[in-house]
Backbone as CSV, one residue per row, in Angstrom:
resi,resn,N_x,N_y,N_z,CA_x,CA_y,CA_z,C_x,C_y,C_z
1,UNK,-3.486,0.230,-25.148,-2.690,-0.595,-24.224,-3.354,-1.949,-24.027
2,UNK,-2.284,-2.696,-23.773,-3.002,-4.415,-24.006,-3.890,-4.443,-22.616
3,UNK,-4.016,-3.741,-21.475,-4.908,-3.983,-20.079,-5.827,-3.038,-20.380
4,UNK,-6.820,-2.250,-21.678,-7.331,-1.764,-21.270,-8.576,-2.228,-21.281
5,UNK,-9.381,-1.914,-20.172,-10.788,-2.529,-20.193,-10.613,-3.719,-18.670
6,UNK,-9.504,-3.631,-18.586,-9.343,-4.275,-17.595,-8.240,-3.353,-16.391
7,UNK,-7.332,-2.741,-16.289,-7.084,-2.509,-15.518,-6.806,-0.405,-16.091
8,UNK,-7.109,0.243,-14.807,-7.165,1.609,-15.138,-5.871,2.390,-15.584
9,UNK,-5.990,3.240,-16.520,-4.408,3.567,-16.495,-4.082,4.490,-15.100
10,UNK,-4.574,5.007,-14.666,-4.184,5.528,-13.930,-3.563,4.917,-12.359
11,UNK,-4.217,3.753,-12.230,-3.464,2.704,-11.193,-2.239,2.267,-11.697
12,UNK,-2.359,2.202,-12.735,-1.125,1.667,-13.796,0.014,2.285,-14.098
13,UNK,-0.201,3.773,-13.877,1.024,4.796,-13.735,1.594,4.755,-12.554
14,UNK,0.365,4.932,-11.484,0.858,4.592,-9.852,1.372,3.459,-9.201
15,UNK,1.425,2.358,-10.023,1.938,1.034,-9.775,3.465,0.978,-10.659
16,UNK,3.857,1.783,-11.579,5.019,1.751,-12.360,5.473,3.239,-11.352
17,UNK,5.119,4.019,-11.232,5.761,4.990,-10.304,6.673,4.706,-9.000
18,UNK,5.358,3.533,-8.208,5.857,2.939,-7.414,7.368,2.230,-7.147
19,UNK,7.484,1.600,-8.236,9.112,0.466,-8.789,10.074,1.032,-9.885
20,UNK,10.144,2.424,-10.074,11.046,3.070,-11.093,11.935,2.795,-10.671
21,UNK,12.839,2.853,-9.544,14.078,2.539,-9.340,14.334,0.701,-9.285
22,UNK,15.622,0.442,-9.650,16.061,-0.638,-9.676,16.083,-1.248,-8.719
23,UNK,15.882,-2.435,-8.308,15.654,-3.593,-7.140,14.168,-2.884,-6.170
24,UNK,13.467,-2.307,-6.654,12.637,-1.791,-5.803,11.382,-2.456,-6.026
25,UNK,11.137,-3.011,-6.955,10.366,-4.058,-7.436,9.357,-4.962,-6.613
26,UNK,8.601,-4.753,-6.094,7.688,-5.779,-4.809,6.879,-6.252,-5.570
27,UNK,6.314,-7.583,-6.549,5.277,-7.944,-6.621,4.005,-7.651,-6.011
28,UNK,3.555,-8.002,-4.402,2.327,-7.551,-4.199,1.938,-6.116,-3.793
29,UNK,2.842,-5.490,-3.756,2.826,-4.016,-3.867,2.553,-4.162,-5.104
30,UNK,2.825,-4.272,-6.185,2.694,-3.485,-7.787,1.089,-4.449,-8.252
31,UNK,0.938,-5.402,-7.738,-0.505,-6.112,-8.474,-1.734,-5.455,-7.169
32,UNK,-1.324,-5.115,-5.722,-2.366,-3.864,-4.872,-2.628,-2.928,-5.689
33,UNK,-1.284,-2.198,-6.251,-1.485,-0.938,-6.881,-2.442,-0.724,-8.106
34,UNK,-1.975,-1.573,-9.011,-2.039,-1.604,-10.334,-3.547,-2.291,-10.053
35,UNK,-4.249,-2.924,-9.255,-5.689,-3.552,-8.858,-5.999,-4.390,-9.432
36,UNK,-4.925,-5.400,-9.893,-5.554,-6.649,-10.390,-4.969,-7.680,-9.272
37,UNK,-4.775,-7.166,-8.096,-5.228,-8.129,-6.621,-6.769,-7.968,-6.009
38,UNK,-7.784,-6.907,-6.949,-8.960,-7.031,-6.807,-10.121,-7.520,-7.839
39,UNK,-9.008,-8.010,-8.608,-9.991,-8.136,-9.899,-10.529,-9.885,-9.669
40,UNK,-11.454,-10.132,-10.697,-12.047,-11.321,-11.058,-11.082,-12.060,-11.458
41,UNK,-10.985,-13.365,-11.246,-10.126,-14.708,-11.563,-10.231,-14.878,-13.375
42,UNK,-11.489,-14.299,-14.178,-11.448,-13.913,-15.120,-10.088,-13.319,-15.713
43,UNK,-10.105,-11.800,-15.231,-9.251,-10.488,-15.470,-8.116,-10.890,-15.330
44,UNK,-7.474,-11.824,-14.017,-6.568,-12.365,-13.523,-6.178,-13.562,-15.227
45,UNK,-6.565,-14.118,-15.074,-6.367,-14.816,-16.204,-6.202,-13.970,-17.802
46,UNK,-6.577,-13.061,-17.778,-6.637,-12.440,-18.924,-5.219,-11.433,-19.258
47,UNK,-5.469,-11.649,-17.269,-3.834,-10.431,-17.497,-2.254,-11.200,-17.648
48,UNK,-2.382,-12.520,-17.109,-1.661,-13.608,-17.353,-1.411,-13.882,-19.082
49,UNK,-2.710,-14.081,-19.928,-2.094,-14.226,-21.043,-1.628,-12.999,-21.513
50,UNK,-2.016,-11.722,-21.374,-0.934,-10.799,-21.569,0.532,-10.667,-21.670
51,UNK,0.394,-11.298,-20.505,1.967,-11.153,-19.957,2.613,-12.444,-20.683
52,UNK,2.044,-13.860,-21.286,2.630,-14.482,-21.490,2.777,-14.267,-23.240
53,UNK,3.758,-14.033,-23.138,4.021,-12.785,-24.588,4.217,-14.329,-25.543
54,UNK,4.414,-15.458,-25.547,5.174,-16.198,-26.706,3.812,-17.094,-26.311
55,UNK,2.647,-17.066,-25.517,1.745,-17.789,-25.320,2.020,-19.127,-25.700
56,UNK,3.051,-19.453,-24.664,3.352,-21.070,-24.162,2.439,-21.477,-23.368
57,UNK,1.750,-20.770,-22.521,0.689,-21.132,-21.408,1.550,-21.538,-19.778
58,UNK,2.831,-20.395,-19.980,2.879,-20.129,-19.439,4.240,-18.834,-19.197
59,UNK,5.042,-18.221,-18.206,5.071,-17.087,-18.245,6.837,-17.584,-17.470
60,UNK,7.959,-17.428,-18.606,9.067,-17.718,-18.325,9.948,-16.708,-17.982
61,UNK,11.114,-16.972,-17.347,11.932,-15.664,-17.000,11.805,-15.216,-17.580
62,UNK,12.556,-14.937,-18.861,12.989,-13.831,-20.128,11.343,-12.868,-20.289
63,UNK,10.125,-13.371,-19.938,8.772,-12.543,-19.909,8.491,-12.006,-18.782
64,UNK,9.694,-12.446,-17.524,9.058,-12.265,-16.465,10.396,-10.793,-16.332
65,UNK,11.595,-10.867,-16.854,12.176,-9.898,-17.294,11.854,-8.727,-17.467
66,UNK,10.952,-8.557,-18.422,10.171,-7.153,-19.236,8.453,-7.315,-19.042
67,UNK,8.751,-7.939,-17.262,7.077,-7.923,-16.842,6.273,-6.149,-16.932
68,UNK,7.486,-5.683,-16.292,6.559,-4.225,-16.551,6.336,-3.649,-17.676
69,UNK,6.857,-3.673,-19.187,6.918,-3.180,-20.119,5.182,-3.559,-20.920
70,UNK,4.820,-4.550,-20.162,3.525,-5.276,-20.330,2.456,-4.239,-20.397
71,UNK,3.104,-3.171,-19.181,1.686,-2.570,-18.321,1.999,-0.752,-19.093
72,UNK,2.985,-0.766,-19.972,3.475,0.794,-20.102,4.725,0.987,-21.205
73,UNK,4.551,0.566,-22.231,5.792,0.295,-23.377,6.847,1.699,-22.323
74,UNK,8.225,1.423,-22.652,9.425,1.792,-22.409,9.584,1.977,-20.811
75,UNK,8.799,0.880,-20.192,8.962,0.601,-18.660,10.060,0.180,-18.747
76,UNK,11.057,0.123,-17.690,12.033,-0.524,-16.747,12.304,-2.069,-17.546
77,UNK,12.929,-2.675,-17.287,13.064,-4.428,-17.146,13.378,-4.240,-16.035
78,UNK,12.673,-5.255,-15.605,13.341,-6.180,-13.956,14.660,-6.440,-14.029
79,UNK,15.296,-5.905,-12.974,17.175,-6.451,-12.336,17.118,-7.705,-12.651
80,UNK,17.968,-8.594,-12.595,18.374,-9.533,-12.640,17.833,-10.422,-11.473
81,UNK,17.765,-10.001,-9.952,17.504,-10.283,-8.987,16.206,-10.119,-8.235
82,UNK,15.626,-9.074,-9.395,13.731,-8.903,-9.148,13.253,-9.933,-9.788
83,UNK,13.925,-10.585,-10.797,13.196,-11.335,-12.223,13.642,-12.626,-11.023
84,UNK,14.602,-12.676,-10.582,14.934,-14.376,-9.955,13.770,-14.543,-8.957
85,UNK,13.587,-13.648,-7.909,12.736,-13.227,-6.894,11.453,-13.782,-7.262
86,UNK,10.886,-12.544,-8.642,9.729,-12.718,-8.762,9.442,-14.483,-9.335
87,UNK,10.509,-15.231,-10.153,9.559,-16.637,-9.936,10.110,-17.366,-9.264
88,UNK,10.859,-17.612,-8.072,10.969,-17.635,-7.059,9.530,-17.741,-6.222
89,UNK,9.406,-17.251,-6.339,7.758,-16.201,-5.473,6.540,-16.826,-6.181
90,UNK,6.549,-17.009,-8.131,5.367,-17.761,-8.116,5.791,-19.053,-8.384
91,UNK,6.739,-19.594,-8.694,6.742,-21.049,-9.395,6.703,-22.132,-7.968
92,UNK,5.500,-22.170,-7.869,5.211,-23.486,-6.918,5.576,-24.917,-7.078
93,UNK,6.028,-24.895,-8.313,5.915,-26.446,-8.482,7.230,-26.774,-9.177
94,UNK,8.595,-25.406,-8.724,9.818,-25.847,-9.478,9.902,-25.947,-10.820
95,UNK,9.209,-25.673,-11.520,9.748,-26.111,-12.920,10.154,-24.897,-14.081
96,UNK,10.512,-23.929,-12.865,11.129,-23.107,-13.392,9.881,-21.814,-14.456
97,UNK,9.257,-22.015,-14.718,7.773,-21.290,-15.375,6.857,-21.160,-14.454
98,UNK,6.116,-19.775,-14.602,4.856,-19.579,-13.488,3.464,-20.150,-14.673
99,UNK,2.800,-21.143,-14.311,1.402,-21.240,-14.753,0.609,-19.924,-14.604
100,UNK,-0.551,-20.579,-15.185,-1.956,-19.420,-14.804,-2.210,-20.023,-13.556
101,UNK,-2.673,-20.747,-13.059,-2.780,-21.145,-11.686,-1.552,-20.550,-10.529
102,UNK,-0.560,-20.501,-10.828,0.611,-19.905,-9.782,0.568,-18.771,-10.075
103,UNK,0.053,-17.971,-11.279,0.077,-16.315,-11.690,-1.043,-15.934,-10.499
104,UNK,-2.254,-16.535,-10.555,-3.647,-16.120,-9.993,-3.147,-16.183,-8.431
105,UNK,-2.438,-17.211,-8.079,-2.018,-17.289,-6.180,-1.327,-16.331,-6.046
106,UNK,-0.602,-15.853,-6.980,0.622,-14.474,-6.068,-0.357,-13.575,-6.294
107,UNK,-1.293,-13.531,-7.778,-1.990,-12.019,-7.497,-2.812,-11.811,-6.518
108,UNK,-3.333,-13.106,-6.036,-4.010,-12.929,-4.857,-3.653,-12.979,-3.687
109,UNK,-2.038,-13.744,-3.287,-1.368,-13.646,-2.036,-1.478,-12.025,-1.404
């Protein structure tokens, strides 16, 4: 799995357990769970380029879509309305994409 060495699987089951159902989706619930709201700004960054699957440098709807599939191949996709939410929630600066800098503030909000 692309988090291993960095985040446990077993937080990682309990953080996808958590949001199986549709719209149930909480960002800082699932980055508490999953414990990369305790990790190093390192890890944080590391888990960011993960997630930024086309490594633009930075992390667009359509990735922010099949954010969980990141953490657990044949996870969920985000609703339509978790995916708006969630960059909603990190894109600080409007431009529609979450940076590594706006990834690291929600994991740590």
């Amino acid at each position: 799995m692309a988090f291993a060495g960095v985040l446990k699987d077993a937080d990682i089951a309990a953080a996808l357990d958590g949001c199986k159902a549709a719209d149930s989706f909480d960002y800082k619930k699932f980055f508490a769970k999953v414990g990369l709201a305790g990790k190093t700004a390192e890890d944080v960054k590391k888990a960011f380029f993960i997630i930024d699957q086309d490594k633009s440098g930075f992390i667009e709807e359509d990735e922010l879509k099949l954010f969980l599939q990141n953490f657990k191949a044949g996870a969920r996709a985000l609703t339509d309305a978790e995916t708006k939410a969630f960059l909603k929630a990190g894109d600080a600066d409007g431009d529609g994409m979450i940076g590594v800098d706006e990834f690291a503030a929600m994991v740590k909000a």
